[in-house]
N, CA, C and O atoms as a GROMACS GRO file, in nm:
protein
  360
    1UNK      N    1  11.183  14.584   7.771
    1UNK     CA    2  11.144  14.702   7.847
    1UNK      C    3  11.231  14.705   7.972
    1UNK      O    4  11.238  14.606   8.046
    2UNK      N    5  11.301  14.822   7.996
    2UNK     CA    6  11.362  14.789   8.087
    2UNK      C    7  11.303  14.870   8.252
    2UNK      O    8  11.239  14.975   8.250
    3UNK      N    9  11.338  14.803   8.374
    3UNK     CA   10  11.306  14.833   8.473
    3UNK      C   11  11.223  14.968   8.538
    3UNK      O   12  11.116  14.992   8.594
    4UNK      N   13  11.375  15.056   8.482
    4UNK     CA   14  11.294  15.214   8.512
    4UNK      C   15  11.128  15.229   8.448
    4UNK      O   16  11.023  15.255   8.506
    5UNK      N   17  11.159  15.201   8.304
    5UNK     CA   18  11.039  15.251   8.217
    5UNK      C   19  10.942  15.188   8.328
    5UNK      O   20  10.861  15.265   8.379
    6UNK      N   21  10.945  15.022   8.378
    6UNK     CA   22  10.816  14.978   8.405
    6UNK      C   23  10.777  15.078   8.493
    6UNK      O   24  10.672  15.136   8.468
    7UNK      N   25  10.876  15.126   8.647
    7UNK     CA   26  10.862  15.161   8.749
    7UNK      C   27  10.754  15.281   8.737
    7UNK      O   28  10.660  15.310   8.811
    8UNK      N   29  10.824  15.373   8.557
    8UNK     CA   30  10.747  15.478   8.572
    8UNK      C   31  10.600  15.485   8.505
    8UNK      O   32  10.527  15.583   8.496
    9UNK      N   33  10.578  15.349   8.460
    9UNK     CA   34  10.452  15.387   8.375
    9UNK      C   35  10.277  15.332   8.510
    9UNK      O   36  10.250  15.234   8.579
   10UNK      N   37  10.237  15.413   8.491
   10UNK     CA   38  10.080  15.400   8.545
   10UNK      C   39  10.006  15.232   8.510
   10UNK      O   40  10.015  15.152   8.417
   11UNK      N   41   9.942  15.235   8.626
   11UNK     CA   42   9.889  15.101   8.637
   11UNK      C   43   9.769  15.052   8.503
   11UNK      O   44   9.725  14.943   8.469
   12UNK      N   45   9.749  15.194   8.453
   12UNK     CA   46   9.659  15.204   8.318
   12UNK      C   47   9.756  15.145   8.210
   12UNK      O   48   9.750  15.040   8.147
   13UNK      N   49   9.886  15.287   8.207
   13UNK     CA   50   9.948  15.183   8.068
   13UNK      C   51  10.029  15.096   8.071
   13UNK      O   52  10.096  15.076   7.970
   14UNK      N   53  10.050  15.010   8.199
   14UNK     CA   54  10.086  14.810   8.202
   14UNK      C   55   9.960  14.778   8.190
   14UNK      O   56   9.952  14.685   8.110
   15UNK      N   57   9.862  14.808   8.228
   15UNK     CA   58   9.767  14.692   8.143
   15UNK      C   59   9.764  14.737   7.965
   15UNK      O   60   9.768  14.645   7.884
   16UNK      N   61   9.760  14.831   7.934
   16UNK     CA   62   9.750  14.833   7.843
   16UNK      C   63   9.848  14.816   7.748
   16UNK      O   64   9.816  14.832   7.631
   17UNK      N   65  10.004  14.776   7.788
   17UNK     CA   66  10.106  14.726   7.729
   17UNK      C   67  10.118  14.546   7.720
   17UNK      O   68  10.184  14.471   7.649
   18UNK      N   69  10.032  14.529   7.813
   18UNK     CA   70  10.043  14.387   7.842
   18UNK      C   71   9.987  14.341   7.752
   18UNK      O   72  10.025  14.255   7.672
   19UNK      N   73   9.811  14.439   7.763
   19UNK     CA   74   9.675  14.386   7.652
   19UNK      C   75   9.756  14.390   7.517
   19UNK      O   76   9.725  14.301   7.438
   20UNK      N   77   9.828  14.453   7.488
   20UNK     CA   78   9.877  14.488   7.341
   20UNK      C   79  10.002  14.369   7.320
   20UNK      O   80  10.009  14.298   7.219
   21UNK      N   81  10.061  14.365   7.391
   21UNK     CA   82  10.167  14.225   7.388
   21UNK      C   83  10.104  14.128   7.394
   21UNK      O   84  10.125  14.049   7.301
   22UNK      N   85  10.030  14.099   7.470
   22UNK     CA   86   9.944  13.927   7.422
   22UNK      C   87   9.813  13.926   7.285
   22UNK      O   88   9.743  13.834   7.243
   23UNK      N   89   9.821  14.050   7.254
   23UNK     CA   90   9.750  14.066   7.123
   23UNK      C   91   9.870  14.099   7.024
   23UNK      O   92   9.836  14.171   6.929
   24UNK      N   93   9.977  14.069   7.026
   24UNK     CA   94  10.108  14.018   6.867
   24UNK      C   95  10.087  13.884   6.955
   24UNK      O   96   9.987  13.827   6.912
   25UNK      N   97  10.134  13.827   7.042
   25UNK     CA   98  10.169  13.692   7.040
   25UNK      C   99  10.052  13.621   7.032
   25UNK      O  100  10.106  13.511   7.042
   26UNK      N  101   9.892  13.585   7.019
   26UNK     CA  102   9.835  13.587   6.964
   26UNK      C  103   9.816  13.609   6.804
   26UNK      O  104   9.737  13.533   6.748
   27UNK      N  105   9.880  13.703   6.730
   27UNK     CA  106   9.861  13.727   6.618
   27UNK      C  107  10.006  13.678   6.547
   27UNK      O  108  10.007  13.635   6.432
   28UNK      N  109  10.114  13.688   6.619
   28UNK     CA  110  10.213  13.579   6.569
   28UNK      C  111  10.208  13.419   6.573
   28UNK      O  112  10.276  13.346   6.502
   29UNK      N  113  10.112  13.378   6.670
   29UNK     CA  114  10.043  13.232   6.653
   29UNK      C  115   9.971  13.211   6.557
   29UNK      O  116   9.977  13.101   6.501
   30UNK      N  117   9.895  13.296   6.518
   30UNK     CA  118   9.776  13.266   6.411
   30UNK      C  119   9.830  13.306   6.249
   30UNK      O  120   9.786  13.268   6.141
   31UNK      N  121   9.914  13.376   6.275
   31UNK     CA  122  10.009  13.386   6.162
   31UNK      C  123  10.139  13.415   6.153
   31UNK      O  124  10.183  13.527   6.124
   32UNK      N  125  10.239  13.268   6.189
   32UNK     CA  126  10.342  13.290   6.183
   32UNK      C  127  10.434  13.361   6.068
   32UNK      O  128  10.370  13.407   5.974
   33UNK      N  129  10.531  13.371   6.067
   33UNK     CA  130  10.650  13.479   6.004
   33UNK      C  131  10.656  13.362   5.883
   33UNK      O  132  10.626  13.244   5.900
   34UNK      N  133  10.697  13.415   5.772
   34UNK     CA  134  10.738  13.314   5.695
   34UNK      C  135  10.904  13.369   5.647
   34UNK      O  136  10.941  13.480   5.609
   35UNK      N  137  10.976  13.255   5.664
   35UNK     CA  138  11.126  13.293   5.668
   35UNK      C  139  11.191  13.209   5.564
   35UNK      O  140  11.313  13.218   5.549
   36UNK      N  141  11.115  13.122   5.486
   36UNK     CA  142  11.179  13.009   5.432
   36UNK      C  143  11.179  13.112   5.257
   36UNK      O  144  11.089  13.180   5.208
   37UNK      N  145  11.312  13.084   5.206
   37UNK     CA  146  11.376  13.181   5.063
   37UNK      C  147  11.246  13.105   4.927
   37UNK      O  148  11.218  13.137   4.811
   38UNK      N  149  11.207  13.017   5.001
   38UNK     CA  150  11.086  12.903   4.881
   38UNK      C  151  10.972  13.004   4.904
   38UNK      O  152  10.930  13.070   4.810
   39UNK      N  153  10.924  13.017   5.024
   39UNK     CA  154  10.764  13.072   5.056
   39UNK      C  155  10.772  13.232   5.006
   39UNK      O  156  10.703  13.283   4.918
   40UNK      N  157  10.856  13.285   5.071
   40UNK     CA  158  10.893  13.411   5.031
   40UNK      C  159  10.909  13.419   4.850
   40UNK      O  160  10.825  13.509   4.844
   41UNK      N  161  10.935  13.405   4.750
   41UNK     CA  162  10.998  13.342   4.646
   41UNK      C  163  10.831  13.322   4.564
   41UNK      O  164  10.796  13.362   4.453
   42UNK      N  165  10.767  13.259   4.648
   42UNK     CA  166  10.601  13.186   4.623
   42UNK      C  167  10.544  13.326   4.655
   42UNK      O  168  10.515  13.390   4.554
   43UNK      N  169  10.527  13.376   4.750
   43UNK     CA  170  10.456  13.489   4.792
   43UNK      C  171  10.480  13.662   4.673
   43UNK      O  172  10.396  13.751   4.665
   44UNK      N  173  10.595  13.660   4.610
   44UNK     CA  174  10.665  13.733   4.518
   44UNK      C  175  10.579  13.677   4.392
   44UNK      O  176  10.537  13.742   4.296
   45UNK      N  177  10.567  13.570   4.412
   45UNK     CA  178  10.522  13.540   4.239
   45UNK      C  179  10.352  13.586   4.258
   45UNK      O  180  10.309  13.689   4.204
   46UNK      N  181  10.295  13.529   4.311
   46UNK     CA  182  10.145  13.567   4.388
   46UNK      C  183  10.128  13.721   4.318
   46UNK      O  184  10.035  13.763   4.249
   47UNK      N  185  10.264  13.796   4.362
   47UNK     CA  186  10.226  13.966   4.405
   47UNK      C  187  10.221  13.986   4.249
   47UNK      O  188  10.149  14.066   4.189
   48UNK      N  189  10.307  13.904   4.197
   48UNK     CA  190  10.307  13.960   4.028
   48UNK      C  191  10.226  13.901   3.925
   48UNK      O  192  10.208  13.946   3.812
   49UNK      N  193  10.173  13.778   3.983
   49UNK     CA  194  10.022  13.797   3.854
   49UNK      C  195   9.977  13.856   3.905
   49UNK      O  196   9.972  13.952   3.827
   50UNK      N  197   9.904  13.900   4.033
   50UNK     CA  198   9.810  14.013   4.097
   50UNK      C  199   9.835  14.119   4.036
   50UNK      O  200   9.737  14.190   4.012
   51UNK      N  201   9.949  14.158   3.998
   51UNK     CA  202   9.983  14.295   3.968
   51UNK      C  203   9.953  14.311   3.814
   51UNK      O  204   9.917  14.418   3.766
   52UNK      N  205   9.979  14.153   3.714
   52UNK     CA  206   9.966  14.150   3.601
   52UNK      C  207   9.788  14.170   3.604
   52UNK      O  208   9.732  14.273   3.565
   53UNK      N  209   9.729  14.071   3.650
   53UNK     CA  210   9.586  14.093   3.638
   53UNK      C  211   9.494  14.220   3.666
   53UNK      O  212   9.380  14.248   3.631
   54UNK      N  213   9.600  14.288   3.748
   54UNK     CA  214   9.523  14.446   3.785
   54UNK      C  215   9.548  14.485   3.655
   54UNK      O  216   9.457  14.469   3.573
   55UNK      N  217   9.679  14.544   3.611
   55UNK     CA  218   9.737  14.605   3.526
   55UNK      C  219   9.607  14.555   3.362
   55UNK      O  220   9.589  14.623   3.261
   56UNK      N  221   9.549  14.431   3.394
   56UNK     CA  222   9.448  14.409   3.238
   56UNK      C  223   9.353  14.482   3.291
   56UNK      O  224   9.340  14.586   3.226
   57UNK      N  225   9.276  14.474   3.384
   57UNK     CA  226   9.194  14.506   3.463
   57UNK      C  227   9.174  14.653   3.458
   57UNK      O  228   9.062  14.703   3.447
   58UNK      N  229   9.252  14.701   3.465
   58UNK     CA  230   9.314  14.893   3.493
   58UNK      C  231   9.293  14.890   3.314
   58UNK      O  232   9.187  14.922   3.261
   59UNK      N  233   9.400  14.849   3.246
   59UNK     CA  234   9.350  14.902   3.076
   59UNK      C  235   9.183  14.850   3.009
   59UNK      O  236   9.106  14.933   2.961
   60UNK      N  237   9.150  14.697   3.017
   60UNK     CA  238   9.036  14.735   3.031
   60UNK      C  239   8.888  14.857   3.067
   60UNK      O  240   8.804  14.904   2.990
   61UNK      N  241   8.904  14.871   3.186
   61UNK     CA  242   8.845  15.006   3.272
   61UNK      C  243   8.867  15.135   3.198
   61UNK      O  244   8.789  15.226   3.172
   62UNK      N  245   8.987  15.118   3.174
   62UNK     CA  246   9.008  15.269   3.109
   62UNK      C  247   8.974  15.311   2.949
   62UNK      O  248   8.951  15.419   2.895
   63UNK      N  249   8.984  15.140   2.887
   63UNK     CA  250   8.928  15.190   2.731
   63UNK      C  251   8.798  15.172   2.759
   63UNK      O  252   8.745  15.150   2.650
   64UNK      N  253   8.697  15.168   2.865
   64UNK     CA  254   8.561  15.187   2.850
   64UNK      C  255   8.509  15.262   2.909
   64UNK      O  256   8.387  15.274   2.921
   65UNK      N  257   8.622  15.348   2.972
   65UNK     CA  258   8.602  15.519   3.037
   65UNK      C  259   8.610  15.584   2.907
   65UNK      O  260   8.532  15.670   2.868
   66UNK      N  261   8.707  15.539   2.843
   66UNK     CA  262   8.735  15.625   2.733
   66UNK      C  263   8.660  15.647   2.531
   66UNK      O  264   8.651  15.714   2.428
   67UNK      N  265   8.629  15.525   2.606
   67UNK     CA  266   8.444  15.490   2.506
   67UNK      C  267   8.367  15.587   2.510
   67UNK      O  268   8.332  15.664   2.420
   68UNK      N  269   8.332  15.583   2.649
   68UNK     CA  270   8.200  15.693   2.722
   68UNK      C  271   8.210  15.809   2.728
   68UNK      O  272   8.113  15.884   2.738
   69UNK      N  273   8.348  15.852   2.723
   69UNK     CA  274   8.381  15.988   2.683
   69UNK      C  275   8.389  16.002   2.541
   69UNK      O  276   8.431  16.112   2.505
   70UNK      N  277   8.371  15.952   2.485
   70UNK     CA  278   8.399  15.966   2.308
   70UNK      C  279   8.280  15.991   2.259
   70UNK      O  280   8.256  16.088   2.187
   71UNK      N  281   8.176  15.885   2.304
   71UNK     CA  282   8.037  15.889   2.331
   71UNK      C  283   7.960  16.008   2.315
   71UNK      O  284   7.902  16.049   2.214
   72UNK      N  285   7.972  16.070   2.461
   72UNK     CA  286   7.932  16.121   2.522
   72UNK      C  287   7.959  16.283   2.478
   72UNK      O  288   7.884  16.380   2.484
   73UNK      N  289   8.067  16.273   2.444
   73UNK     CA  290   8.115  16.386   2.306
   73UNK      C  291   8.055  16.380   2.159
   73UNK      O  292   8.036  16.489   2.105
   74UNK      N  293   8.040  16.326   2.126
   74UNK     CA  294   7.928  16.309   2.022
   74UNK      C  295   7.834  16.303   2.031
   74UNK      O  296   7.768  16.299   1.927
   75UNK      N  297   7.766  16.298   2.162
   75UNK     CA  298   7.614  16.347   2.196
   75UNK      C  299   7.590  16.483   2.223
   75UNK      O  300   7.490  16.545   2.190
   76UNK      N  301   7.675  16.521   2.276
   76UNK     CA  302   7.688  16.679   2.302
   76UNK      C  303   7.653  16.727   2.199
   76UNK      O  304   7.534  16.748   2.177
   77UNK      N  305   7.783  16.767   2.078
   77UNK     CA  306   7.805  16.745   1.915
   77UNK      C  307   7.652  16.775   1.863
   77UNK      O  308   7.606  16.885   1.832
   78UNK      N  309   7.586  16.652   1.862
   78UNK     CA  310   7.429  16.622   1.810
   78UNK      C  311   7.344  16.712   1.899
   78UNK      O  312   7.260  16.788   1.851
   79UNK      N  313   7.370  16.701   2.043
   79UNK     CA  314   7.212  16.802   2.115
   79UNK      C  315   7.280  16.962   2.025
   79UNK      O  316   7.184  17.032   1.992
   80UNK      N  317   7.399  17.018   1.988
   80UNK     CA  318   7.418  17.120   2.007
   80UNK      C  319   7.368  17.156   1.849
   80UNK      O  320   7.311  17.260   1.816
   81UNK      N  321   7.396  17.071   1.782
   81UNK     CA  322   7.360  17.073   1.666
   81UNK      C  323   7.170  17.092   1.614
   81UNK      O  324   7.123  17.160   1.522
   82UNK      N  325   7.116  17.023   1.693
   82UNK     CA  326   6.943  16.963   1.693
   82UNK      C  327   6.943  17.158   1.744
   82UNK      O  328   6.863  17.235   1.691
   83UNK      N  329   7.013  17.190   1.815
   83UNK     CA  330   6.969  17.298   1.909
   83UNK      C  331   6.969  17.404   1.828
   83UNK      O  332   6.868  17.472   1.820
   84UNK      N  333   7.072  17.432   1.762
   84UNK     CA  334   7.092  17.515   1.644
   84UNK      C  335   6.998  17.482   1.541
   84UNK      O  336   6.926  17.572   1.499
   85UNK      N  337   6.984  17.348   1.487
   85UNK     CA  338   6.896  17.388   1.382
   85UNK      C  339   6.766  17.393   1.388
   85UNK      O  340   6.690  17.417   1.294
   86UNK      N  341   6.736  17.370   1.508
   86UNK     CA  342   6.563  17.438   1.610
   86UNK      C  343   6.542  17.572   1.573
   86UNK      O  344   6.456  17.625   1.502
   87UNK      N  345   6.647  17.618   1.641
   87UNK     CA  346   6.647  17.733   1.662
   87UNK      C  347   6.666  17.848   1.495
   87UNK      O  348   6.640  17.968   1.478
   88UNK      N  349   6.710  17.761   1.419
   88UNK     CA  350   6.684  17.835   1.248
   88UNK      C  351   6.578  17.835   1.191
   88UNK      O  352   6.525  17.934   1.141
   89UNK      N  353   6.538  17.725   1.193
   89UNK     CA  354   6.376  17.662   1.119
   89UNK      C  355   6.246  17.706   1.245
   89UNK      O  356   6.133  17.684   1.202
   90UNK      N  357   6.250  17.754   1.368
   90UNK     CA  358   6.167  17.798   1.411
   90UNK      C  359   6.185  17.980   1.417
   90UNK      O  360   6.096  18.049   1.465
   0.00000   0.00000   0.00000
């Protein structure tokens, strides 16, 4: 930050630049950067069974959305049917 900016900002927003700068260095202590080509490398593999296990997860879900709609179409089917033939025989 350079000089001018400080000169011109209000006694409100240096504290509140300050509060916000010792809240990253705080949060860069508690979780440093990871820079090493191994961790990074580890963290990549992580993302892709996650992604594999969603991806079962997601087709799962969807062939038992797609059950309930099949279902649920063939109940229709039957009330519309019961409804019609009510409606002949009475």
């Amino acid at each position: 930050m350079t000089q001018e900016m400080m000169q011109k900002m209000t006694r409100k927003e240096w504290r509140a630049y300050c509060k916000h700068m010792k809240a990253l260095e705080k949060r860069d202590k508690e979780f440093p950067q990871r820079t090493s080509l191994e961790e990074m490398k580890e963290l990549t593999d992580w993302h892709l069974e996650s992604a594999r296990r969603n991806n079962k997860s997601a087709e799962v879900l969807q062939n038992v959305a797609l059950s309930f709609f099949v279902v649920s179409g063939i109940a229709q089917v039957v009330a519309i049917v019961f409804i019609i033939l009510n409606a002949i025989y009475h």
